[in-house]
N, C-alpha and C positions, 0 to 999 in steps of 0.2 A: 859584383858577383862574390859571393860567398862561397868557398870549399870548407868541407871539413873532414879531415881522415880520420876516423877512429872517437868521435868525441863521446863516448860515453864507454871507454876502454879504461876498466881498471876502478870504474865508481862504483860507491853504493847505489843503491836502488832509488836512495832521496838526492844525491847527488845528482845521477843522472838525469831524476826528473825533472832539475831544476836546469842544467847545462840545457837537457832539450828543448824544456819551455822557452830559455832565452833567447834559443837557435830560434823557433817558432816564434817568435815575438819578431826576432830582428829582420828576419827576410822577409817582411812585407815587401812585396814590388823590388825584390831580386832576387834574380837566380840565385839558389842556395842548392849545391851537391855534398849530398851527405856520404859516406864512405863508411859503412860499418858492414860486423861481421853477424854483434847481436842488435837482432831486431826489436823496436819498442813501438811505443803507441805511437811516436813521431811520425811511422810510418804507414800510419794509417789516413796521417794529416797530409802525405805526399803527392802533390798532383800526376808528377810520375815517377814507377818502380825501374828500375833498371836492372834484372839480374845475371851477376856475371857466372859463368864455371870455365874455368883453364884458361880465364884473357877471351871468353865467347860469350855472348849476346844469348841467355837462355830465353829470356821473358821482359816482356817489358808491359807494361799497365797500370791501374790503381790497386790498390790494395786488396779490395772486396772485386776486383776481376782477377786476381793473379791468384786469389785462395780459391775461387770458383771451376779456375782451370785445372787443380790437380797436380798443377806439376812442380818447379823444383821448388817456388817462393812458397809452394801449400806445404812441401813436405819439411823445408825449413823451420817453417813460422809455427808447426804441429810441431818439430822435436822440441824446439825453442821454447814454447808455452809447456810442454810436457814435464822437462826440466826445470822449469820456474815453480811450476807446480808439486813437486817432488821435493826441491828446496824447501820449501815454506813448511812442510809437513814436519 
């Protein structure tokens, strides 16, 4: 089993891609828990979402279930991309 708290805290954008891919490479056939704040495409590769608010259980799913339902993983994963977007410009 693999944990990882925060691995893409504090990279660039090519950095991070690169830490991710390797997380996604290496956890073939193990558990792998990832811990982060900002969301990337890793987590689109997630067989499950876990999302937390105040230490409580808000949502749990795939990725393209948890945007469909609207609630906190949508409203997140919307500012998230909003801001990425806003950056770049």
């Amino acid at each position: 089993m693999y944990i990882y708290d925060e691995p893409n805290a504090s990279l660039d954008v090519i950095s991070e891609q690169s830490v991710l891919n390797t997380i996604y490479d290496e956890r073939q056939n193990k558990m792998t828990i990832l811990i982060v704040h900002r969301f990337s495409c890793m987590l689109e590769k997630a067989n499950k979402i876990i999302v937390l608010e105040k230490g409580e259980v808000q949502e749990t799913g795939v990725h393209e279930e948890l945007l469909k339902n609207n609630g906190l993983y949508h409203h997140l994963y919307s500012v998230q991309k909003e801001m990425a977007i806003s950056d770049e410009e």
